[in-house]
N, CA, C and O atoms as CSV, one atom per row, in Angstrom:
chain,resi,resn,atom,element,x,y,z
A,1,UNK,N,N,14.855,-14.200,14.829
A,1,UNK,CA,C,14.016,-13.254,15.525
A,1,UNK,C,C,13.477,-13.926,16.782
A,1,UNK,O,O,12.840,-14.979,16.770
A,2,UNK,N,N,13.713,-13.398,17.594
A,2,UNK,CA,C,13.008,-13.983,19.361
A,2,UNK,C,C,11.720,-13.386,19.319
A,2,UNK,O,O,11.515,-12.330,18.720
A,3,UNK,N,N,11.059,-13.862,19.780
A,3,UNK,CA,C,9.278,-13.947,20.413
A,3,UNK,C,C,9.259,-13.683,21.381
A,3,UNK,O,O,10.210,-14.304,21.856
A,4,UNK,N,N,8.626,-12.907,22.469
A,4,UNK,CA,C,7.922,-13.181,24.017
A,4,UNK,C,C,6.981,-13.083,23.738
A,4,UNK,O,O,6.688,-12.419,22.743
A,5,UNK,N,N,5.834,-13.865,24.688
A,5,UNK,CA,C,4.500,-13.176,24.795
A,5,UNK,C,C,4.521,-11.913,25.639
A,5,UNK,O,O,5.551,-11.327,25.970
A,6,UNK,N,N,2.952,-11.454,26.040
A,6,UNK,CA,C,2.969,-10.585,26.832
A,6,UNK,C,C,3.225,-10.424,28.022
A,6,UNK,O,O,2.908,-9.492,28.761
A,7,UNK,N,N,3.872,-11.439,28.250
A,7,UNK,CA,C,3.914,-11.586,29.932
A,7,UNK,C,C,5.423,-11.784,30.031
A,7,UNK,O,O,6.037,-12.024,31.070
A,8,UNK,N,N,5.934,-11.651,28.813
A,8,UNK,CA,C,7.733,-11.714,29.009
A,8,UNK,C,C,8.326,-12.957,28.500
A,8,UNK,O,O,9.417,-13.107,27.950
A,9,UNK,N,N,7.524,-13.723,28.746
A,9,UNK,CA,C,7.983,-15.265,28.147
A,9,UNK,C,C,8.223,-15.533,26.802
A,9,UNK,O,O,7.582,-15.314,25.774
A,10,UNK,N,N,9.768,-16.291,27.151
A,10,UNK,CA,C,10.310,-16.458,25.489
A,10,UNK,C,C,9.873,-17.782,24.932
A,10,UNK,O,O,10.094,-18.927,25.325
A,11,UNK,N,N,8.853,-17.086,23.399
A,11,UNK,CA,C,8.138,-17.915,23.210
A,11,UNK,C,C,8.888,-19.047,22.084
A,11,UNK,O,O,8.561,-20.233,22.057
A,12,UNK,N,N,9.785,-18.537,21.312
A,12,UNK,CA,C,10.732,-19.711,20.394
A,12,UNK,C,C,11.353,-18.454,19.387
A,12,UNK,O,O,11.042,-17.263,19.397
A,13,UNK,N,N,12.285,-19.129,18.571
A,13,UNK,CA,C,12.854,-18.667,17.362
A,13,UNK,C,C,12.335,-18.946,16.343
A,13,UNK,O,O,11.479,-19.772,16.025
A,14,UNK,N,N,13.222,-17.782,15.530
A,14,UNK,CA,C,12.685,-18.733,13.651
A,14,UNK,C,C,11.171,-18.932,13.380
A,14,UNK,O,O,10.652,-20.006,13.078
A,15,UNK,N,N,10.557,-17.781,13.527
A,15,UNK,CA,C,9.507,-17.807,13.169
A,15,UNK,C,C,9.377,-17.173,12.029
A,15,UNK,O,O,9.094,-15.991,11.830
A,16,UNK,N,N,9.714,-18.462,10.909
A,16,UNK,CA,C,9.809,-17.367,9.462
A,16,UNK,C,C,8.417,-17.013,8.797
A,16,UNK,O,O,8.244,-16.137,7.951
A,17,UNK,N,N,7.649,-17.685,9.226
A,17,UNK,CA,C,6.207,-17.558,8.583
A,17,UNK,C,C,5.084,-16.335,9.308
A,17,UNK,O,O,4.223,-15.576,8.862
A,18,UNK,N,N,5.488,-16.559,10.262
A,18,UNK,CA,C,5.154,-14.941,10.884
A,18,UNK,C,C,5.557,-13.953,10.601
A,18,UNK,O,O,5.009,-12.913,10.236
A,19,UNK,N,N,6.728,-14.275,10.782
A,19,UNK,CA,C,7.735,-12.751,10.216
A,19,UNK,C,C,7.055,-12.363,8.977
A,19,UNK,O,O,6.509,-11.261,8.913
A,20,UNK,N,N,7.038,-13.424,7.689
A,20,UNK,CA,C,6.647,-12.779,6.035
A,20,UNK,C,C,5.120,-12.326,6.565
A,20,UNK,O,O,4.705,-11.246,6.144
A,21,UNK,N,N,4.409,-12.974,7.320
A,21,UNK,CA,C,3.108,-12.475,7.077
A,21,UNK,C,C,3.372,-11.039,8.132
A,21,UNK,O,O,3.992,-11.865,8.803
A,22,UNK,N,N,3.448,-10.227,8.609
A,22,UNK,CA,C,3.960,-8.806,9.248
A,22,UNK,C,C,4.573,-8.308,7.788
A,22,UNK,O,O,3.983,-7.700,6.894
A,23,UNK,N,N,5.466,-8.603,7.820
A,23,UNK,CA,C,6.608,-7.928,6.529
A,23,UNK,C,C,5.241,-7.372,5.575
A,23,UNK,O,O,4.875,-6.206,5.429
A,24,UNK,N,N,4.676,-8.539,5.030
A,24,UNK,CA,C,3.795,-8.807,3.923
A,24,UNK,C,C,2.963,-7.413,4.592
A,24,UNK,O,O,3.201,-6.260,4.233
A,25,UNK,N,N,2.206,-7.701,5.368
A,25,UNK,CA,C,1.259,-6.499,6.302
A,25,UNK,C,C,1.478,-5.247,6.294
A,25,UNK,O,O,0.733,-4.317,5.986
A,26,UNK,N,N,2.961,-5.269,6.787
A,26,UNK,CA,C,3.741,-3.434,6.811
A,26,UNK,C,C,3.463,-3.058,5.010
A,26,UNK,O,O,3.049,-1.970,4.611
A,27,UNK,N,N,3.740,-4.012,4.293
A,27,UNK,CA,C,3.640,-3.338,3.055
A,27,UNK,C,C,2.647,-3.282,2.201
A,27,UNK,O,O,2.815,-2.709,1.124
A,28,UNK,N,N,1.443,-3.864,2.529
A,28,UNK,CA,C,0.270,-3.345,2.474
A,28,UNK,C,C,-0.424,-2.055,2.678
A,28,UNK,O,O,-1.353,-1.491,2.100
A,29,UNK,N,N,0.393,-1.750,3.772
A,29,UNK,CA,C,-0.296,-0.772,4.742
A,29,UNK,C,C,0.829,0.888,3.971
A,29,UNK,O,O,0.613,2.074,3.720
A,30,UNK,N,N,2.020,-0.113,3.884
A,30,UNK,CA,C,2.465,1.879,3.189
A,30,UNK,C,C,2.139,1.509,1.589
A,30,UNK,O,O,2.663,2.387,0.904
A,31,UNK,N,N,1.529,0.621,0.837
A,31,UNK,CA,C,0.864,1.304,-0.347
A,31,UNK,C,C,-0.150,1.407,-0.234
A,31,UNK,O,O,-0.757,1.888,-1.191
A,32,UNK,N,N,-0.891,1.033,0.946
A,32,UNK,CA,C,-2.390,1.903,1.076
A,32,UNK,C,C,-2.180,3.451,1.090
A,32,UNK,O,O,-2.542,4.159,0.150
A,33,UNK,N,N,-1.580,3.928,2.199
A,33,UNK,CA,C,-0.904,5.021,2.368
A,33,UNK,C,C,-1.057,5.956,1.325
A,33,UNK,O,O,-1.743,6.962,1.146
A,34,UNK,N,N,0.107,5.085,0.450
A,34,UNK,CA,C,0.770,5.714,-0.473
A,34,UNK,C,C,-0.016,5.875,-1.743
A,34,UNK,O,O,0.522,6.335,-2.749
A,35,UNK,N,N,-1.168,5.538,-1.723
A,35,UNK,CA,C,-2.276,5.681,-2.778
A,35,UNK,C,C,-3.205,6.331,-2.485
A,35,UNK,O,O,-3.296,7.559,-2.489
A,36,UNK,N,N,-4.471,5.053,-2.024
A,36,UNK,CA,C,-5.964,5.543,-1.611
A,36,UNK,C,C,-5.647,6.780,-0.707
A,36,UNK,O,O,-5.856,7.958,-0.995
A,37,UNK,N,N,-5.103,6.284,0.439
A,37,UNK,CA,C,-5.520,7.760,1.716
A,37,UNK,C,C,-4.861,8.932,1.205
A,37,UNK,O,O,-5.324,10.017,1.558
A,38,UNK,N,N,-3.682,8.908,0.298
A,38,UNK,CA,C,-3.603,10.300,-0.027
A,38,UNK,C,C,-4.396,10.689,-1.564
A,38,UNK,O,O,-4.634,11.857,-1.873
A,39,UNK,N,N,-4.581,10.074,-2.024
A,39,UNK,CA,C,-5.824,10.377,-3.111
A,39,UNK,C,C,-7.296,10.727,-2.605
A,39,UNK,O,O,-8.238,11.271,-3.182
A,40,UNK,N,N,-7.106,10.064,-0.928
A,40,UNK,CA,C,-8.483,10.862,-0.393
A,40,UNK,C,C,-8.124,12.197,0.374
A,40,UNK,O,O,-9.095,12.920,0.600
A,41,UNK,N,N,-7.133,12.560,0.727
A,41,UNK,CA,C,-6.774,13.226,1.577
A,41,UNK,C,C,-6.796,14.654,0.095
A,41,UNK,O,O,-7.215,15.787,0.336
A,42,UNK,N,N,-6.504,14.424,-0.689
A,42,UNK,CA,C,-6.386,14.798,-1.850
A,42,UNK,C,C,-8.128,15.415,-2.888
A,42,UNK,O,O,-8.505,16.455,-3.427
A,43,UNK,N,N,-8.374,14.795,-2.789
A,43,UNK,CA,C,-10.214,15.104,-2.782
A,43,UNK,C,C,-10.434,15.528,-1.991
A,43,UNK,O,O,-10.707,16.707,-2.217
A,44,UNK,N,N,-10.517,15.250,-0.892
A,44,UNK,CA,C,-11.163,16.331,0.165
A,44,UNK,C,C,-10.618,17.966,0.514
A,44,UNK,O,O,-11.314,18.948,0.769
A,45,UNK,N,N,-9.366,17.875,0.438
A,45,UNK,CA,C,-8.337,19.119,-0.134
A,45,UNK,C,C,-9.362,19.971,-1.250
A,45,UNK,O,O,-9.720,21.132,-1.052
A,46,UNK,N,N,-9.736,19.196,-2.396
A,46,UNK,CA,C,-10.062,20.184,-3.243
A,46,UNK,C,C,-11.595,20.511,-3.157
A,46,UNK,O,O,-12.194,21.376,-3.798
A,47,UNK,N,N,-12.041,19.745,-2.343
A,47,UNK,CA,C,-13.182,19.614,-2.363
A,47,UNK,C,C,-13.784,21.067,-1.308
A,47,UNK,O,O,-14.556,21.869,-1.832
A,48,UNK,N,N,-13.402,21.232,-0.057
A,48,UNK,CA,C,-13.187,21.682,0.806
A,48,UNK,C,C,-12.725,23.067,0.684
A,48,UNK,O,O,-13.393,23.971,1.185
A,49,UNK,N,N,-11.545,23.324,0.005
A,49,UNK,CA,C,-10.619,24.661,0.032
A,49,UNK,C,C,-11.123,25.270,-1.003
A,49,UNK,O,O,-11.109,24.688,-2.088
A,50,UNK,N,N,-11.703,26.640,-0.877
A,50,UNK,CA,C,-12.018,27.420,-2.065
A,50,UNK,C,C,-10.697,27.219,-3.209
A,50,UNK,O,O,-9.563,27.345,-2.747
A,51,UNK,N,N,-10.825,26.963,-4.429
A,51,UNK,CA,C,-9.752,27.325,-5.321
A,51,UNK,C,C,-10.440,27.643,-7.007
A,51,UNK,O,O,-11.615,27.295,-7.122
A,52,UNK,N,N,-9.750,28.296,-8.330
A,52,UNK,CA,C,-10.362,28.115,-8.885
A,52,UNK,C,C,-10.601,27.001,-9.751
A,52,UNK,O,O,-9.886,26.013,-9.583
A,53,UNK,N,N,-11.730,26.970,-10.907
A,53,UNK,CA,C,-12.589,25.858,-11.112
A,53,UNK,C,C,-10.709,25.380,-11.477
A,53,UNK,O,O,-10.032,25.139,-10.477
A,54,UNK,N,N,-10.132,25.296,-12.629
A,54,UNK,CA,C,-9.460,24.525,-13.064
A,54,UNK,C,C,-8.189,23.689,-11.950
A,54,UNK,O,O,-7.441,22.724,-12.112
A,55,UNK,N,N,-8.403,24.496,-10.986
A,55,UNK,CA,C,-7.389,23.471,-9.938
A,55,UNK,C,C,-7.879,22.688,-9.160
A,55,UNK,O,O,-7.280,21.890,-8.439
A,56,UNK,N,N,-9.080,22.876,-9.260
A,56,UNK,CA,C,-9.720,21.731,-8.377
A,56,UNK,C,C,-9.892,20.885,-9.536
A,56,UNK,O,O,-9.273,19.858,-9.257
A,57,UNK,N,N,-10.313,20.786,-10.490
A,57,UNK,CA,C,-10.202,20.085,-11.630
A,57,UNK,C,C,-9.451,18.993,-12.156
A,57,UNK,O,O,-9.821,17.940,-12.676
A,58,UNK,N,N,-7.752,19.695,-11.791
A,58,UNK,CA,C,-6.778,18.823,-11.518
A,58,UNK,C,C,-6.055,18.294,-10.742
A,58,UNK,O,O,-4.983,17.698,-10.855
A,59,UNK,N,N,-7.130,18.704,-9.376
A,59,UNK,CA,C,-6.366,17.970,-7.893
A,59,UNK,C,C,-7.354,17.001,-8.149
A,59,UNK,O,O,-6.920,15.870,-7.932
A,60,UNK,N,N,-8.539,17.028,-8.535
A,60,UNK,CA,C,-9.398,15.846,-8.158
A,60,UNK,C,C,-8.798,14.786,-9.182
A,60,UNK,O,O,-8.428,13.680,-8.787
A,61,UNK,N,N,-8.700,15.274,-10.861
A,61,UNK,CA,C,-8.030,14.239,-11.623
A,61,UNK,C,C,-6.911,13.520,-11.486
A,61,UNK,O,O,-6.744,12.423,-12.019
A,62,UNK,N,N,-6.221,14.005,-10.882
A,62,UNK,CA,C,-4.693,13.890,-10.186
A,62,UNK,C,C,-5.255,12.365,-9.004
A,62,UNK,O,O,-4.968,11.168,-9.046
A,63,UNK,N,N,-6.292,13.318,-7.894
A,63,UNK,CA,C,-6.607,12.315,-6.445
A,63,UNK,C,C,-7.528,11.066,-7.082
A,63,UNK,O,O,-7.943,10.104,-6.435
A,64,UNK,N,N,-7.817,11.401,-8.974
A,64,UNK,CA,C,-8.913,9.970,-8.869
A,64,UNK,C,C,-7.449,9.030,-9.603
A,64,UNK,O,O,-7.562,7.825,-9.377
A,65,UNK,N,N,-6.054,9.432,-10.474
A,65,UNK,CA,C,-5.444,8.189,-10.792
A,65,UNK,C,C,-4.577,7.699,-9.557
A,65,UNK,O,O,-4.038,6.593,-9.512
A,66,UNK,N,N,-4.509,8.712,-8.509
A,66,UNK,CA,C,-3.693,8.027,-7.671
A,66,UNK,C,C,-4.314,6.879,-6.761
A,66,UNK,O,O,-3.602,5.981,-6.313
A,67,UNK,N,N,-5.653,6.955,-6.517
A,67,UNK,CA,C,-6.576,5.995,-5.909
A,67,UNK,C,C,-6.345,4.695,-7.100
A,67,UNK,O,O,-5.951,3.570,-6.790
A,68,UNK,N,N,-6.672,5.114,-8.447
A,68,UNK,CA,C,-6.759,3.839,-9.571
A,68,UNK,C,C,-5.177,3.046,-9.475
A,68,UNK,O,O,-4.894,1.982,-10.026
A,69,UNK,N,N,-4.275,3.875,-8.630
A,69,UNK,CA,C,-3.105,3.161,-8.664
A,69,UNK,C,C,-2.887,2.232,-6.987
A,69,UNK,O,O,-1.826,1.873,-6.478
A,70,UNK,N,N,-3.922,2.101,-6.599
A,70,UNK,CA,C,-3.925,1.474,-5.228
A,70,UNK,C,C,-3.047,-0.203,-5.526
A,70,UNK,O,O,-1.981,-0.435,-4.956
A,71,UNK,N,N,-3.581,-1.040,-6.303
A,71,UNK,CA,C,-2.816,-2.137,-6.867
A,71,UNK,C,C,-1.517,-2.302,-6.884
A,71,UNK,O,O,-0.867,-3.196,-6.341
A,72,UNK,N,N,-1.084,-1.256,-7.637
A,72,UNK,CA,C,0.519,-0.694,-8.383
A,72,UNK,C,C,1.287,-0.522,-6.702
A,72,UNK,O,O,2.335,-1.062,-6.346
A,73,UNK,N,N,0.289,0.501,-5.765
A,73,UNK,CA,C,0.651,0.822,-4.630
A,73,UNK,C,C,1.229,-0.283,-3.141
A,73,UNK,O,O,2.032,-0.134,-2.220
A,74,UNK,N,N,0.430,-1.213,-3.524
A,74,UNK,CA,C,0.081,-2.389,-2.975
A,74,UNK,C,C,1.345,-3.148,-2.737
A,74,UNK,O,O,2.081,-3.503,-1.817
A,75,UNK,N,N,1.166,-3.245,-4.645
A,75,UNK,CA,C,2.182,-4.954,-4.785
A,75,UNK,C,C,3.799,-4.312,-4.585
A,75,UNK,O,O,4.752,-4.995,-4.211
A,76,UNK,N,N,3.867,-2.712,-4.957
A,76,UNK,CA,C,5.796,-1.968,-4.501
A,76,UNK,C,C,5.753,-2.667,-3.126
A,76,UNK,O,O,6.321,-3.683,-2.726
A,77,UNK,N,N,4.756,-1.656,-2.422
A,77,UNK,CA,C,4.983,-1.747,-1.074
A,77,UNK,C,C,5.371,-3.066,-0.231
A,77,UNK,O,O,6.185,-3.263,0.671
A,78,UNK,N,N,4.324,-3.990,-0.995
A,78,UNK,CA,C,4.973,-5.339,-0.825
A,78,UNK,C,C,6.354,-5.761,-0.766
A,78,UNK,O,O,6.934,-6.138,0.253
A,79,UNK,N,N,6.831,-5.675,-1.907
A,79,UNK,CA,C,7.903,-6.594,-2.954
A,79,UNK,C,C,8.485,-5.777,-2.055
A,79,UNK,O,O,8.982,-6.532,-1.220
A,80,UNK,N,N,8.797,-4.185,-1.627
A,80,UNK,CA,C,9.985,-3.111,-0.943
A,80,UNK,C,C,10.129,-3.892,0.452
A,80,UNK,O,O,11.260,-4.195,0.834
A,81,UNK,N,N,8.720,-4.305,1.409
A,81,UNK,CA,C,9.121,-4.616,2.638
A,81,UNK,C,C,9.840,-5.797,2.774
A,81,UNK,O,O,10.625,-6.196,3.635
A,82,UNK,N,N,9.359,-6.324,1.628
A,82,UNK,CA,C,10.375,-7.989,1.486
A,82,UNK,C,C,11.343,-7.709,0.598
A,82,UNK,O,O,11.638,-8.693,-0.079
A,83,UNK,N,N,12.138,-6.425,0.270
A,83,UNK,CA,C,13.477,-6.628,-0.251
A,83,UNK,C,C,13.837,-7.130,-1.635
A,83,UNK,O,O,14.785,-7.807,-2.033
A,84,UNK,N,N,12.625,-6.508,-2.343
A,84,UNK,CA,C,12.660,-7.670,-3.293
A,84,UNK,C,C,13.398,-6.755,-4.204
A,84,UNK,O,O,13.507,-5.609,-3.769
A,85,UNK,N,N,14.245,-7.133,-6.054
A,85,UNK,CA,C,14.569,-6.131,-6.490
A,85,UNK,C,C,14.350,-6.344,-8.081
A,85,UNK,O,O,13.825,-7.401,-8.429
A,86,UNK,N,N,14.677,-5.511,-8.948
A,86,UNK,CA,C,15.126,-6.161,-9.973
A,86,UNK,C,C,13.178,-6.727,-10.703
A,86,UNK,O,O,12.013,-6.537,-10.354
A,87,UNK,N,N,13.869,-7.419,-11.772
A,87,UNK,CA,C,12.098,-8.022,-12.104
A,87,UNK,C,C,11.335,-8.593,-11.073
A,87,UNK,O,O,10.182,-8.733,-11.479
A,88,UNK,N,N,11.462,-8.957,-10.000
A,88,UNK,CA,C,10.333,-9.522,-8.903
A,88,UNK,C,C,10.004,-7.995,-8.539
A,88,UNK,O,O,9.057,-7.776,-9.294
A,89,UNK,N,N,10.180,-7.084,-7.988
A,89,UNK,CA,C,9.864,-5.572,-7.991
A,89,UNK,C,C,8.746,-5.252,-8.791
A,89,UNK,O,O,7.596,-4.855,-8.602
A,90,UNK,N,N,9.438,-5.547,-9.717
A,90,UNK,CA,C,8.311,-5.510,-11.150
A,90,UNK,C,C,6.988,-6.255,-11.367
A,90,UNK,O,O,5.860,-5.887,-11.697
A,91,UNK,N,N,7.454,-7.257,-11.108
A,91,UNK,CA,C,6.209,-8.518,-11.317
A,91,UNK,C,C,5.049,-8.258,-10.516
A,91,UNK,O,O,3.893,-8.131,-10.921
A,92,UNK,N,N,5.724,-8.153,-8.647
A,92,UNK,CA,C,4.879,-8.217,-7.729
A,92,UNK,C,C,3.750,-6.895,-7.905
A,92,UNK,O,O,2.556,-7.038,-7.643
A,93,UNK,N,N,4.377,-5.524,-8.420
A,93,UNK,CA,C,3.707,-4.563,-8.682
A,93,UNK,C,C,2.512,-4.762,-9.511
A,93,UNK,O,O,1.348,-4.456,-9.250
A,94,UNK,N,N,3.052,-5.389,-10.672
A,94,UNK,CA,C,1.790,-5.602,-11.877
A,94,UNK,C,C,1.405,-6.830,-11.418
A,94,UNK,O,O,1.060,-7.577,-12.334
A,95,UNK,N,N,1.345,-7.277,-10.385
A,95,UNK,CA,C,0.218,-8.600,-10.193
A,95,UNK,C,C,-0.781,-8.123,-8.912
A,95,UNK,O,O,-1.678,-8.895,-8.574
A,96,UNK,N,N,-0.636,-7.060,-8.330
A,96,UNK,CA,C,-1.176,-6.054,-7.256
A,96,UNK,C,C,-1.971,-4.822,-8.482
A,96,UNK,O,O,-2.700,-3.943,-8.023
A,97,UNK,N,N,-1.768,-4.894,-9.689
A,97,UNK,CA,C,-2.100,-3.770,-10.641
A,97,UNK,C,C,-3.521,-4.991,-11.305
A,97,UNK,O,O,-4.592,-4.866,-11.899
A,98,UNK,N,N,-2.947,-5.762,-10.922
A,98,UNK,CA,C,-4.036,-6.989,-11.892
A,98,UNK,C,C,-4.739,-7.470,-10.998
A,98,UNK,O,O,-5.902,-7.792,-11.242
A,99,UNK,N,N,-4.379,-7.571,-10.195
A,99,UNK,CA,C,-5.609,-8.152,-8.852
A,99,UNK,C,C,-6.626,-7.128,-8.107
A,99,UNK,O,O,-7.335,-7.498,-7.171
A,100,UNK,N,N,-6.626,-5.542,-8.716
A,100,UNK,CA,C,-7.202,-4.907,-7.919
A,100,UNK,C,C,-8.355,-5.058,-9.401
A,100,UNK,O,O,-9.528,-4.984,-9.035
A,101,UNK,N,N,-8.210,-5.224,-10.738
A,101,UNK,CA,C,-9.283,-5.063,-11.690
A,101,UNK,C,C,-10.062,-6.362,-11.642
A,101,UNK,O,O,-11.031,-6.542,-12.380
A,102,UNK,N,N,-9.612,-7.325,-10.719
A,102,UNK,CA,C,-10.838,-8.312,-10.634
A,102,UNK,C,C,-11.150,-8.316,-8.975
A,102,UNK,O,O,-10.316,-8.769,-8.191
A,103,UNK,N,N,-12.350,-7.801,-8.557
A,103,UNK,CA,C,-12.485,-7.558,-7.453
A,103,UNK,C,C,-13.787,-8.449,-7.128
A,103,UNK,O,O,-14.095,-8.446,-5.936
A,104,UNK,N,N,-14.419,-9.038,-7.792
A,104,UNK,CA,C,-15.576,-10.837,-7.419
A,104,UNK,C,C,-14.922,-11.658,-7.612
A,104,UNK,O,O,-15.564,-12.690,-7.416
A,105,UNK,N,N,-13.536,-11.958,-8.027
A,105,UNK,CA,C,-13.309,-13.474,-8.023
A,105,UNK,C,C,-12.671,-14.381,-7.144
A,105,UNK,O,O,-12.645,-15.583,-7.409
């Protein structure tokens, strides 16, 4: 992968440690996505739009496990931007599922 700065200048190659930390970043960012903001986007939907009692009932129950799956959301999105497959897929998910239930340490 080539570098410039902002001014055009080529700054070096082989920047593998940058690269994972971006990679790592992008996939943060689509299991945020892919959880919290549409579990909020999702509450506020029901919150907002007249409907009756029992469907708002189960958009909100629906928008509170998809938020509880932010972790799960996390560690895919991860392991997907880095290609990962197979049991590391797996692992990285449930260690993003386990790191969101300890949140002081």
């Amino acid at each position: 992968m080539k570098l410039f700065n902002f001014e055009g200048d080529y700054i070096g190659e082989n920047k593998g440690l940058l690269d994972f930390f971006i990679k790592t970043l992008n996939g943060m960012a689509y299991g945020l996505f892919a959880t919290l903001l549409v579990g909020t986007i999702l509450t506020t939907f029901a919150t907002y739009v007249p409907l009756p009692v029992e469907a708002k009932k189960i958009i909100l129950d629906v928008a509170s496990v998809i938020k509880g799956l932010m972790g799960l959301g996390i560690g895919i999105g991860i392991s997907m931007s880095l290609k990962l497959s197979g049991l590391k897929l797996i692992v990285a998910s449930i260690s993003g599922g386990i790191a969101v239930l300890f949140p002081h340490v």
